[in-house]
Chimera marker file (.cmm) of the C-alpha trace (Angstrom):
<marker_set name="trace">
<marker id="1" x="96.458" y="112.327" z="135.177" r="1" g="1" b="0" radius="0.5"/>
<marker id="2" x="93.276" y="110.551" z="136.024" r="1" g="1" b="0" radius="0.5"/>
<marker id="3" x="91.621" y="114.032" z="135.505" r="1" g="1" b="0" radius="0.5"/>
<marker id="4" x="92.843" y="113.552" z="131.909" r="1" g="1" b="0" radius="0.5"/>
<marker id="5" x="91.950" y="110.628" z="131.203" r="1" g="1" b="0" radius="0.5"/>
<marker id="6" x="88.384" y="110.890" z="132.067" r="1" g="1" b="0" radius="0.5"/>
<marker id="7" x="87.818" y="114.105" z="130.235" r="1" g="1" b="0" radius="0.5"/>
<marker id="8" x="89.568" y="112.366" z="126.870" r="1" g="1" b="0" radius="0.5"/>
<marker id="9" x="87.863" y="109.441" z="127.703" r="1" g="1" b="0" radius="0.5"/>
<marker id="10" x="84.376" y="111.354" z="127.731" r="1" g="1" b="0" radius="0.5"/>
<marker id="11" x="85.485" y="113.668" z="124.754" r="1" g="1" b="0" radius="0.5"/>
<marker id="12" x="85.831" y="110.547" z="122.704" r="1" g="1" b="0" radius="0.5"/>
<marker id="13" x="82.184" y="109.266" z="123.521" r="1" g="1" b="0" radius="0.5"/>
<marker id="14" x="80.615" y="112.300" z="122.545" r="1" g="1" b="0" radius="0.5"/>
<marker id="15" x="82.353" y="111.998" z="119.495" r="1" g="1" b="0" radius="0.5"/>
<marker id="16" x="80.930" y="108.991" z="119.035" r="1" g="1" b="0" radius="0.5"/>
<marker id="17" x="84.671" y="107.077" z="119.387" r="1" g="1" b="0" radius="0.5"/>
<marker id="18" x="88.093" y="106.472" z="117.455" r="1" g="1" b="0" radius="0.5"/>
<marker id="19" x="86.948" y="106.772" z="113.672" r="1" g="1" b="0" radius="0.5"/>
<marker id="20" x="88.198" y="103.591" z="111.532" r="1" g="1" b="0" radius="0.5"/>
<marker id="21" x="88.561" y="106.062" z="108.926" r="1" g="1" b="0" radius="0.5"/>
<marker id="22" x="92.070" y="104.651" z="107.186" r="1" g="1" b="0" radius="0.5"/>
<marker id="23" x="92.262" y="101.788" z="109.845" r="1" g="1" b="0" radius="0.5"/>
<marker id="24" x="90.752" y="99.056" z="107.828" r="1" g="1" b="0" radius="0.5"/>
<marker id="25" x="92.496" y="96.187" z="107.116" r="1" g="1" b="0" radius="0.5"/>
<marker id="26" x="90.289" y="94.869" z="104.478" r="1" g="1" b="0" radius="0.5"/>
<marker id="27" x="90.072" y="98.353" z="102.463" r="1" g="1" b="0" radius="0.5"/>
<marker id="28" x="93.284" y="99.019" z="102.591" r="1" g="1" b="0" radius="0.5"/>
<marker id="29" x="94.568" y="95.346" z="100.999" r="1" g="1" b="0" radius="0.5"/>
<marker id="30" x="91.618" y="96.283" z="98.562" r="1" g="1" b="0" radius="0.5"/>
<marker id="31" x="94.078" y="99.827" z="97.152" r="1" g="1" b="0" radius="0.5"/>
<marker id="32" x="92.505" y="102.334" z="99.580" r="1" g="1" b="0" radius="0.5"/>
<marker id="33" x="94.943" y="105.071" z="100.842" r="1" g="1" b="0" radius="0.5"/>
<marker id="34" x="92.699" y="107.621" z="102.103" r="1" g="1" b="0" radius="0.5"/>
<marker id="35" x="95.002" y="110.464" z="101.041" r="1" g="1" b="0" radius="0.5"/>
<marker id="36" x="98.130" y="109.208" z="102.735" r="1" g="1" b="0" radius="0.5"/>
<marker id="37" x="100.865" y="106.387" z="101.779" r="1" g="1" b="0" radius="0.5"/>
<marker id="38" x="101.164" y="103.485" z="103.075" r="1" g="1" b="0" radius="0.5"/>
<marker id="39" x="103.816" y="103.690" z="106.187" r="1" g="1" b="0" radius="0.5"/>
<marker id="40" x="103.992" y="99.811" z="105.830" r="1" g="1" b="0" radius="0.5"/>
<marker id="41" x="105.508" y="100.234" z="101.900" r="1" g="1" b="0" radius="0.5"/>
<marker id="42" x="109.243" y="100.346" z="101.465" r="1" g="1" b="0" radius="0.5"/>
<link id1="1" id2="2" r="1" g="1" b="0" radius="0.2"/>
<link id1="2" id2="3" r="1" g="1" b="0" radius="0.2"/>
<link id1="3" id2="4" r="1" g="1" b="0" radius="0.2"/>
<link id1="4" id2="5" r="1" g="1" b="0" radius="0.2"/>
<link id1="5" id2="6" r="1" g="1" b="0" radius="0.2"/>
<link id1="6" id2="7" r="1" g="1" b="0" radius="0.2"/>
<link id1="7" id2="8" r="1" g="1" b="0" radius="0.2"/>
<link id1="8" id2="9" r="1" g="1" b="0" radius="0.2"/>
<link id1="9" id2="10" r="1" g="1" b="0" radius="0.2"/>
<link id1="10" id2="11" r="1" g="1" b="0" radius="0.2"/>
<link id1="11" id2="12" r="1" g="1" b="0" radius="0.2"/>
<link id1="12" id2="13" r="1" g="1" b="0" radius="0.2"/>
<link id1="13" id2="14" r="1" g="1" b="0" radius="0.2"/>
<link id1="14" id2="15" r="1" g="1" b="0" radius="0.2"/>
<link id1="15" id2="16" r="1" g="1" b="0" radius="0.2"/>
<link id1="16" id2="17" r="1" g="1" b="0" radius="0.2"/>
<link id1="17" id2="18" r="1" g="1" b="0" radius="0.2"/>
<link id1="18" id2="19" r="1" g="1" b="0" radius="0.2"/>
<link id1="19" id2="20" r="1" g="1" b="0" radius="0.2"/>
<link id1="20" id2="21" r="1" g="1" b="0" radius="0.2"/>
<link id1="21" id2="22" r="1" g="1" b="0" radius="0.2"/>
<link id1="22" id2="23" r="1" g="1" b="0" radius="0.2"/>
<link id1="23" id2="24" r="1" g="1" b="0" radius="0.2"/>
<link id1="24" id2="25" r="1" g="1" b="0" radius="0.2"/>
<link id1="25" id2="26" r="1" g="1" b="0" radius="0.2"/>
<link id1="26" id2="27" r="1" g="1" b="0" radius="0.2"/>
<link id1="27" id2="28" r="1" g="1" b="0" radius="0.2"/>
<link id1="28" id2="29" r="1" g="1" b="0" radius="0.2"/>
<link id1="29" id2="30" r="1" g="1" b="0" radius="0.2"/>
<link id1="30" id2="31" r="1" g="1" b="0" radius="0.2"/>
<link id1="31" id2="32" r="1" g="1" b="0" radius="0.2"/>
<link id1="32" id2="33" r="1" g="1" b="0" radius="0.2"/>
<link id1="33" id2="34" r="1" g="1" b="0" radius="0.2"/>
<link id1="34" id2="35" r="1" g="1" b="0" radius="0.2"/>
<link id1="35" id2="36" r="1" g="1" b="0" radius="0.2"/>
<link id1="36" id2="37" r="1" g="1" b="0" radius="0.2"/>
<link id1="37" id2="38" r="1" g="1" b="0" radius="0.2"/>
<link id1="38" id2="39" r="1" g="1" b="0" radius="0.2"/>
<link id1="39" id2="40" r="1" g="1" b="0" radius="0.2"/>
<link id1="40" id2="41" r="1" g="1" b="0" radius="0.2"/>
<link id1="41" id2="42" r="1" g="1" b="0" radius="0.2"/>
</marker_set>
């Protein structure tokens, strides 16, 4: 498991990390969907 870990961990920072693509807060309040709906809407 630790194995894992570090080679995720290290495949992320060459990737340059977790993309905030469709994470934000602010643009999604501001009608941003990125292509998806919103799991929050029911």
């Amino acid at each position: 498991m630790t194995w894992n870990l570090l080679h995720l961990a290290r495949m992320m920072k060459d990737a340059g990390g977790i993309p905030a693509h469709g994470n934000q807060r602010a643009a999604w309040e501001a009608g941003c969907r990125f292509d998806h709906p919103n799991p929050e809407y029911r």
